[in-house]
N, C-alpha and C positions, 0 to 999 in steps of 0.2 A: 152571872148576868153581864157582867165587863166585858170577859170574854167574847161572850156573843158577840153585845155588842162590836166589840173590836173586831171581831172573825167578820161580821160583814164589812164591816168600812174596809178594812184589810184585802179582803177580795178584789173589790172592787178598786181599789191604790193602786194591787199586784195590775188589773188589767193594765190599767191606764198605764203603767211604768213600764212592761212590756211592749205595748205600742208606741211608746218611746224610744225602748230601748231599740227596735226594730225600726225605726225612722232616723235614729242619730249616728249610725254607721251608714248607711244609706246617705245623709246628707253629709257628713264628714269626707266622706271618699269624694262626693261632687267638689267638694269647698276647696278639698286639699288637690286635686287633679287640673280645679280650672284656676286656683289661685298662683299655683307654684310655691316652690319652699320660702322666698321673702317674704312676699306677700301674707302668706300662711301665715310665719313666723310674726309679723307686725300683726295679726288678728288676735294671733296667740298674745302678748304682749295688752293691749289693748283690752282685751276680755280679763286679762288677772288687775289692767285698772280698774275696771268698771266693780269685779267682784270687791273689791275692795270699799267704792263707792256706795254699793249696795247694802252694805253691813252699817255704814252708817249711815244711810238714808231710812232701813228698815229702825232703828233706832232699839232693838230688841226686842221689838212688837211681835213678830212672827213667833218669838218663845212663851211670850204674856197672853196670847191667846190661847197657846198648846195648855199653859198651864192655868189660867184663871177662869176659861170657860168650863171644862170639866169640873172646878168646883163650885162656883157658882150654879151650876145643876141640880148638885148634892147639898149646897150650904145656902142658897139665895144669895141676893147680890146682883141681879142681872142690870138695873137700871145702873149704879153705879158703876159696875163695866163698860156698860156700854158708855155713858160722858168720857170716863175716862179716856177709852179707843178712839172718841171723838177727837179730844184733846192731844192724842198721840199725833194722831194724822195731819192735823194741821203744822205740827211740829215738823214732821217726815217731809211735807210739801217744803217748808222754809227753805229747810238743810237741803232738799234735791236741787232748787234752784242755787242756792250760794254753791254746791259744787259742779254745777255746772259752769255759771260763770267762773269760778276759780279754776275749771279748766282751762276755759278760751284764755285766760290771760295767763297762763303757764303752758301755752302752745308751745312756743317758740322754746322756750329752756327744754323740755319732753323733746321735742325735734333733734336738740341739739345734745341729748342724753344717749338718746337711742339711734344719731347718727343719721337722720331721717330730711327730706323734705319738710321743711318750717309749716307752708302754708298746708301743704296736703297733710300733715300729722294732726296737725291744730284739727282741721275740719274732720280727720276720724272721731278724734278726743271729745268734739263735742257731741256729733253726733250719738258717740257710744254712750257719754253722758246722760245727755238726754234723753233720752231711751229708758234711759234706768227706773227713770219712777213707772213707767210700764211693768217693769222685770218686779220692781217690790209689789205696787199692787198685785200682781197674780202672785208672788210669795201671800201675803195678809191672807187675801182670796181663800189659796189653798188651804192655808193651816186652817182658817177659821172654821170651815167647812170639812174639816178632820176633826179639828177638836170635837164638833158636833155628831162627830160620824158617819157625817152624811155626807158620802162619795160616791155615788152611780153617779148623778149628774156631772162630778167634777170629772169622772173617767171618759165620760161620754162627752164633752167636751173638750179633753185634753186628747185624746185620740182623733177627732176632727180638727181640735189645733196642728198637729204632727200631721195631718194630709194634707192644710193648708201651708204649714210651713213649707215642706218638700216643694209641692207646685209654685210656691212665691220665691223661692229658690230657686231653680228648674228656669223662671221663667228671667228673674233679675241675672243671675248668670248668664244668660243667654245675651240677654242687650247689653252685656259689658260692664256693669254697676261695681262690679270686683267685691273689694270689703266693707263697700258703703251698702251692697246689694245684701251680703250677708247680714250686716247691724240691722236694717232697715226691716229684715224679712223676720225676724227674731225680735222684734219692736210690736211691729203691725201685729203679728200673733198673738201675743202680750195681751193687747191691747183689744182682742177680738175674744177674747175668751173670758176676759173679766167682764165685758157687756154682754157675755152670752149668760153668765154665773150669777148679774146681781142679783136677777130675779130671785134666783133661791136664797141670797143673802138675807134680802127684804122678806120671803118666806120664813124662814128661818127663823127672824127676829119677831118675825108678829104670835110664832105660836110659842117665843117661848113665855115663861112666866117672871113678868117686869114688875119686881118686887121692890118695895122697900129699904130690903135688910141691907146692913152694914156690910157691905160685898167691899173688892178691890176697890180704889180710890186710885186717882191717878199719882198721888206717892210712893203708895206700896207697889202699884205697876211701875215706876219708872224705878223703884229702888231695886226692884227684880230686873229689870230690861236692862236697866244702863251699861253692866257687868256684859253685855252678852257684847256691844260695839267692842270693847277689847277684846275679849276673846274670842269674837268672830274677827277681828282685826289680826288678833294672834294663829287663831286657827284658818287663814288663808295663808298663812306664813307657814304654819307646822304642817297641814294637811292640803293646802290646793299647790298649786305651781308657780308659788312666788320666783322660784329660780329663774323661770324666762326671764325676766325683769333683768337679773342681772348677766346671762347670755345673751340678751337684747344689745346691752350696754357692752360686754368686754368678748364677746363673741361672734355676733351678729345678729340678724336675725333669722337666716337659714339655722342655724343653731337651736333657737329658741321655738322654733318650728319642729325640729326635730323633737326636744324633750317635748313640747305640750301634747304633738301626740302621742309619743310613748308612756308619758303618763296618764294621757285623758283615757284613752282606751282602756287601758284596767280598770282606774277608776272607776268608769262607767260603765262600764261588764260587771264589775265586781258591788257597784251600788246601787244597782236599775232597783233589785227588790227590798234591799235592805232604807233605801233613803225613803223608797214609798211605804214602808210599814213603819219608820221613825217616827212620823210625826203622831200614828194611830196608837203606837206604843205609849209613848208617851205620854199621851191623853189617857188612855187606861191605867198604866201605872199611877199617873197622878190621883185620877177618881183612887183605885183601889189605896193610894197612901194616904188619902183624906179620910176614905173610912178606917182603916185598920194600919196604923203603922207598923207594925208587927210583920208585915208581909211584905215588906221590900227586898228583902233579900231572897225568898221566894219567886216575885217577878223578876228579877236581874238576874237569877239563874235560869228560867225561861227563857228569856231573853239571849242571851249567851248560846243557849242551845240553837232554839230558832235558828240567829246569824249564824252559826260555823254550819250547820247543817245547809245552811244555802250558799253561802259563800267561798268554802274550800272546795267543794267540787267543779264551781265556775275558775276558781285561782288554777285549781291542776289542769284541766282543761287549755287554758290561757299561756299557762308558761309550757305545753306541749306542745301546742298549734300558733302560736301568735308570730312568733318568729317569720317561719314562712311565709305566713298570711300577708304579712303587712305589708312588702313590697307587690305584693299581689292585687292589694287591695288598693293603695294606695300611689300604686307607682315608684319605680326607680330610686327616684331622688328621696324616697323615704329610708330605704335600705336601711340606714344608718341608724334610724330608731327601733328596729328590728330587735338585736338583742334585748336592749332596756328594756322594751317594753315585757317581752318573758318576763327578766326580772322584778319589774313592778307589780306583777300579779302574784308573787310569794311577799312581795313588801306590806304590799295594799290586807294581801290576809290577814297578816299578823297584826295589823293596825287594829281592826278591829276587838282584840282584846282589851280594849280598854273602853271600845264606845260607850258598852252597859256600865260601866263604871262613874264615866263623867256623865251618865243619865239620871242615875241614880244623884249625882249631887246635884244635880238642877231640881230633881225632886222634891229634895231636902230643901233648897231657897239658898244654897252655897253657891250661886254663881260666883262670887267672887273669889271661891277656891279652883274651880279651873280657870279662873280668869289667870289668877297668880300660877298654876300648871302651865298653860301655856304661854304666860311671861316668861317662864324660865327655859321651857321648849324652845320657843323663836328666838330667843338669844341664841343659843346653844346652836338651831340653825341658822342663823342670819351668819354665826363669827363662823361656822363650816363652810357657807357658799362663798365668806368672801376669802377664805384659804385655801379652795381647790378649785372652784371658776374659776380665776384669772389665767391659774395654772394648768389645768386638766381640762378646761373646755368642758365638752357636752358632759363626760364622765365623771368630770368633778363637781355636777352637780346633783349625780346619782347616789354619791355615796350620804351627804347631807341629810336626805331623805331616809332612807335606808336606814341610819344610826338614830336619827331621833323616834322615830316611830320604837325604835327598842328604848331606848330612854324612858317614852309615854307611858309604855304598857307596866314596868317597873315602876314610875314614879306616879299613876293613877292607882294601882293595885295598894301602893302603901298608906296612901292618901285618903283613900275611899274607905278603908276598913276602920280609921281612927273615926269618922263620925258613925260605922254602925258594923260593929266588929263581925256581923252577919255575911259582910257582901264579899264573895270572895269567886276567882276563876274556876272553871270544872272543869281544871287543868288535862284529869284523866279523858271526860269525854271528848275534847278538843283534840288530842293527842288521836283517839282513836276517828277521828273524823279525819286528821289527818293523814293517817293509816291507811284508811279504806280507800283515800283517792291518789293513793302513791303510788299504783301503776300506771293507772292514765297518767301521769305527770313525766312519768319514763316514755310515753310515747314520744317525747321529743326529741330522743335517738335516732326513734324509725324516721318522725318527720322533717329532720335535718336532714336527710340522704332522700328520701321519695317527698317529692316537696310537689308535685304537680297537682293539681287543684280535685282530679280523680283520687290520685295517692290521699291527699289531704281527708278529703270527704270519706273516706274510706276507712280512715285510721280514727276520724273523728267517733264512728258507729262506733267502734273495736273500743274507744275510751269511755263513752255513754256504758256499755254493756258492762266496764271492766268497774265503774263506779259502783251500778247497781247492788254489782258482786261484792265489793267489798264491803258498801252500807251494810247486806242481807250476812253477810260473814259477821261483821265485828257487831254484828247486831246494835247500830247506831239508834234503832228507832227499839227504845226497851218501852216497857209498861206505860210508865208517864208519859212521854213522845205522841206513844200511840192515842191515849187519852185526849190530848191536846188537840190532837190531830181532828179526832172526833166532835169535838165540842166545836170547831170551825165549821163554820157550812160553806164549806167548798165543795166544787161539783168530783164527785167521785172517789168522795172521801174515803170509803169502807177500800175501794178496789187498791188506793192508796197503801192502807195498811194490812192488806194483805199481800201485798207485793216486796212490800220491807219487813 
């Protein structure tokens, strides 16, 4: 029954993440062509403060929904959930405001960090600030309306947000707005799609059943949520682009332009599907470990399968074709984030061996075990960026990334199995997934010498076909797979597996 459930909400996450994913290279190529590499680079910069801002402004509510409304289903509790989230949000309001003002009054020092214009820095910082409490409500938004499962509406409004963003974009470019046009258009959007969404919020809430029971209390939520500010604090540090930050400062900011695109690009190839079925995951995980704990280590190896089956054949693909592409896509003065970004797409893969691992201890109610993971993570990178930025420029902040992501997967894998000696990598079929996509991954031989956009598309087919082959060889999709596959109602599921 989980399953189902989850197999629809999941569908319909995939659409809308899709239509994102097809709208965010599409407006990126606009941003980075009509901005130029400083400008870029000060967006880049600006956007890693803001995600920062946002981690403590969301206060860890976006995880307290994933996990308190799927039990509250199964256990009751709903009225006391619901005061609690009341009580959260008012809180979330305080803190947005006090960081915004402690921006405007830390203008001038940021200005003078990052080497910048005083008054026009200040006026990004607040702006971006500002804004923020848009970008958390449609975080809350989202999840809540996952946890519940119910996402047609939120796809079908997130995919007319992505047509209005493009056109608010399209059009603030145009009249010169620059980064204030970009913030602005990424706000408005925000902001249009959580009043398009409450209705179903308000739906939502009236049919469920507002019970009495002894549900979540706004202690036990904050004692689950608080954990998550540090290690969303820690994990924009281990996992987002905190390096610009400091190629802002000891580099430039044509620098810092360069890594966030050579990072963002993979990341966001390589998470369009994976970030939209987290939060679905999760919510089913959760129900299924409130009724039977006995079965987590069961879902974590699901899980595991699921990501690599999606995400190493976009990683081989990416360090085939990216190369090329990017100056292509992006113009000239990109060149230089060309290679990285190849290599971020083998980084970004192997990252993911840990994700189902630290899922698995937020299940448990351990947030304060990855909290302390990724305290020892960000150390580990913060002293690497400030020993080969200064030194190495754009490259010495590639390697930082690179070495911790191996670290994680090692020091989640030992970590995770002491609270449930069940949970453990499926080392072999990861291996063979990454087998089956290591000829297309060779194609970036061909595509280093025939680089022309004909060549390019042409080579892309040759890699799509050379996946298929390898999936249907190392026979990736065995008995269980296929199972799984089927219990999803996804459109054309049977044709699916009989294809693999």
């Amino acid at each position: 029954m989980i399953i189902e459930k989850a197999g629809r909400a999941m569908s319909w996450s995939i659409v809308a993440k899709v239509a994102r994913f097809l709208a965010m290279p599409l407006s990126y190529i606009l941003i980075v062509r009509t901005l130029g590499d400083h400008d870029w680079g000060v967006l880049n910069v600006l956007r890693t403060i803001t995600a920062f801002a946002l981690v403590l402004v969301l206060l860890g509510g976006e995880k307290a929904v994933l996990r308190y409304i799927p039990e509250v289903s199964v256990k009751g509790g709903m009225r006391a959930l619901l005061s609690a989230m009341a009580r959260l949000a008012v809180l979330q309001t305080i803190l947005w405001a006090l960081l915004t003002l402690a921006g405007y009054l830390a203008g001038d020092w940021l200005a003078s960090l990052f080497h910048q214009d005083a008054s026009i820095f200040r006026k990004y910082v607040v702006i971006a600030l500002g804004l923020v409490l848009f970008e958390a409500g449609m975080t809350l938004t989202m999840n809540v309306l996952q946890s519940w499962y119910e996402t047609k509406r939120l796809a079908i409004v997130m995919i007319a947000g992505n047509i209005i963003y493009l056109i608010m974009l399209i059009l603030f470019m145009k009249i010169g707005l620059g980064i204030t046009g970009v913030l602005a258009a990424g706000g408005a959007v925000n902001l249009i799609m959580i009043l398009l969404l409450i209705p179903e919020l308000i739906d939502l809430t009236r049919k469920s059943v507002i019970d009495d029971e002894a549900g979540p209390g706004t202690g036990r939520i904050l004692r689950y949520s608080l954990p998550f500010i540090a290690t969303g604090i820690l994990n924009q540090i281990v996992w987002r682009h905190s390096e610009v930050l400091f190629l802002g400062h000891f580099s430039g900011m044509e620098a810092a332009g360069h890594f966030g695109l050579a990072y963002r690009i993979p990341q966001m190839a390589l998470e369009f599907i994976p970030l939209s079925i987290w939060p679905i995951v999760m919510a089913g995980i959760s129900e299924s470990y409130a009724r039977d704990p006995g079965k987590l280590s069961e879902s974590v190896d699901l899980y595991f399968r699921l990501l690599f089956l999606l995400v190493v054949p976009v990683a081989a693909m990416g360090f085939a074709f990216s190369g090329p592409l990017v100056p292509i896509l992006f113009g000239a003065g990109m060149a230089p984030a060309a290679e990285m970004t190849r290599l971020f797409f083998v980084v970004f893969s192997y990252s993911f061996l840990y994700t189902p691992l630290s899922m698995a201890l937020y299940v448990m109610e351990k947030s304060w075990v990855n909290m302390l993971v990724f305290a020892a993570l960000a150390v580990i990178n913060i002293g690497l960026d400030l020993a080969f930025i200064p030194r190495f420029g754009l490259w010495g902040a590639f390697f930082p990334v690179a070495a911790v992501m191996l670290v994680a997967v090692a020091v989640f894998s030992t970590v995770a199995r002491r609270f449930d000696s069940g949970l453990s990598i499926p080392a072999g079929f990861i291996a063979r997934c990454y087998l089956a996509s290591l000829p297309t991954a060779l194609l970036g031989i061909s595509a280093s010498r025939w680089d022309s956009p004909i060549a390019l598309a042409a080579q892309m087919l040759i890699g799509v076909i050379l996946l298929l082959a390898g999936v249907k060889f190392l026979r990736l999709f065995g008995e269980r797979e296929k199972a799984l596959v089927m219990r999803l109602p996804i459109p054309l599921k049977e044709k699916i597996v009989s294809i693999l």
